[in-house]
C-alpha positions as CSV (number, residue, x, y, z in Angstrom):
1,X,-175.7,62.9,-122.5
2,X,-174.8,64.8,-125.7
3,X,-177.1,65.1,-128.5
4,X,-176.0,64.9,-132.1
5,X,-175.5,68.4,-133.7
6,X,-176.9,69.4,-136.9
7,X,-176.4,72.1,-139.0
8,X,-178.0,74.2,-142.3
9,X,-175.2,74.0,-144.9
10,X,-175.7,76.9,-146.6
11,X,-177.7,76.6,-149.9
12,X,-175.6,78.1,-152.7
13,X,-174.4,74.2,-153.2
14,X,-177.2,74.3,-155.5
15,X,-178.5,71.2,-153.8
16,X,-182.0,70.8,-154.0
17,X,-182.6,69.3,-150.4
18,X,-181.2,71.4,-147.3
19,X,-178.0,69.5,-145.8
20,X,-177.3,69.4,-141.9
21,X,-174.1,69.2,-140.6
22,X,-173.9,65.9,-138.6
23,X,-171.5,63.5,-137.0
24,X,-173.2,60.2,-136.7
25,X,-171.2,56.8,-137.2
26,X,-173.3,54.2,-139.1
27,X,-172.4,51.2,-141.0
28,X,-172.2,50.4,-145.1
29,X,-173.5,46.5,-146.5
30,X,-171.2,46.4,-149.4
31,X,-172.8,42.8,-150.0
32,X,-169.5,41.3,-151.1
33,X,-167.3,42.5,-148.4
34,X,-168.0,42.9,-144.5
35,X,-169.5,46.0,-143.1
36,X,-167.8,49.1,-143.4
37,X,-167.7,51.5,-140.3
38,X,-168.4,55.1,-141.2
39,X,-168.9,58.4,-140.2
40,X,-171.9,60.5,-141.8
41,X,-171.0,64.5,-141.7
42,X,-173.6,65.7,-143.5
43,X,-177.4,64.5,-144.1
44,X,-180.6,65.6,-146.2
45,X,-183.7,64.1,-146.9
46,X,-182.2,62.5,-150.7
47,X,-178.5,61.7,-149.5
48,X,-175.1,62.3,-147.3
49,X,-171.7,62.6,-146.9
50,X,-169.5,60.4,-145.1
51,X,-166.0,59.5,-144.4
52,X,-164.5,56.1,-144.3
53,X,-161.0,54.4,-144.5
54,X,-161.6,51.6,-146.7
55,X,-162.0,52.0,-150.7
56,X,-165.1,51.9,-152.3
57,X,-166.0,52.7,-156.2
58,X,-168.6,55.3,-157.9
59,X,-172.0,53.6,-158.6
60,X,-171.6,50.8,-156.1
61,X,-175.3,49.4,-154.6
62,X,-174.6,49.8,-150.6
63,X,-177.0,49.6,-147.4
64,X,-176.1,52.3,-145.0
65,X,-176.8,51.4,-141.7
66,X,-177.9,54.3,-139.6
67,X,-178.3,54.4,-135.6
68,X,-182.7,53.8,-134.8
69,X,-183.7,53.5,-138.5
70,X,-184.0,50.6,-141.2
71,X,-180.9,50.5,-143.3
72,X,-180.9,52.6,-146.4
73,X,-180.3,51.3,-150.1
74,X,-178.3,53.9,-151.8
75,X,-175.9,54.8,-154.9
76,X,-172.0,56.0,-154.6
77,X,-172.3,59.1,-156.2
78,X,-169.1,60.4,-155.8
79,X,-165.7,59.6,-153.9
80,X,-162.8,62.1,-153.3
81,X,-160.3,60.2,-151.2
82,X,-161.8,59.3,-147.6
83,X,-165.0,61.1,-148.5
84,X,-168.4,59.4,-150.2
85,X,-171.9,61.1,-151.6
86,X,-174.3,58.7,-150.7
87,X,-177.8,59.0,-152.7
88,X,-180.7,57.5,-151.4
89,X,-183.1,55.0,-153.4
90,X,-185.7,56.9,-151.4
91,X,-186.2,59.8,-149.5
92,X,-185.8,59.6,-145.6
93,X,-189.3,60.8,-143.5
94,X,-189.1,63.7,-141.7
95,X,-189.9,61.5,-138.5
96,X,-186.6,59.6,-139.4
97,X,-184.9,63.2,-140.2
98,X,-186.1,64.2,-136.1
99,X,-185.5,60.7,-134.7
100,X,-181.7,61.4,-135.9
101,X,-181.6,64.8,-134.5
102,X,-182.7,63.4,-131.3
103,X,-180.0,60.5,-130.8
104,X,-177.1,60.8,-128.9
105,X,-173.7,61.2,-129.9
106,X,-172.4,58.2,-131.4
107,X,-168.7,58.2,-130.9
108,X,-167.2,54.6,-131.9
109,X,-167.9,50.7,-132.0
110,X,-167.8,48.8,-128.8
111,X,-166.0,45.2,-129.0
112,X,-168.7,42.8,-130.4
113,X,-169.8,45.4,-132.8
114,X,-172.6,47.8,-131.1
115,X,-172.5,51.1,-130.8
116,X,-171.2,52.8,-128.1
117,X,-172.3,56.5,-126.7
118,X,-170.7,59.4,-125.1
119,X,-171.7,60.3,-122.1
């Protein structure tokens, strides 16, 4: 079974919060349209990047979904192309932080819409 790998981004971003490197597909509630599969690559404690294919504007109100945690209410904070900042409404828990760490490698939806792992 592969484990999800994180990473320190290096802190000269001048980011307050340390990023991790991730790749870790989740979900967005855009309330007026369906969900939106995505793909989180980077993760701190206030927010994350992700990639998706469908469009989305700056300042929209989303849920992100993520695998073993309650969904997430967050801001767009920026979008450049494919890629999303995502800033959380509140901070995740260090416990949620691990219990990401820990799951496996998500790698794609099965049919009927669960997630699927790599073995």
């Amino acid at each position: 079974m592969l484990m999800a790998k994180l990473s320190n981004v290096p802190a000269s971003d001048g980011r307050a919060e340390p990023r991790r490197i991730v790749n870790i597909a989740a979900r967005l509630d855009r309330r007026a349209s369906p969900f939106t599969d995505v793909c989180v690559v980077d993760l701190s404690a206030e927010g994350c990047r992700l990639t998706m294919s469908a469009s989305i504007e700056l300042d929209s109100a989303v849920w992100l979904k993520l695998p073993g945690i309650e969904a997430i209410a967050c801001r767009i904070a920026w979008v450049e192309g494919r890629e999303v900042g995502c800033s959380f409404h509140r901070a995740l828990h260090d416990s949620e932080l691990e219990q990401l760490r820990s799951k496996p490698k998500i790698t794609r939806l099965k049919p009927g819409g669960t997630f699927g792992r790599k073995s």
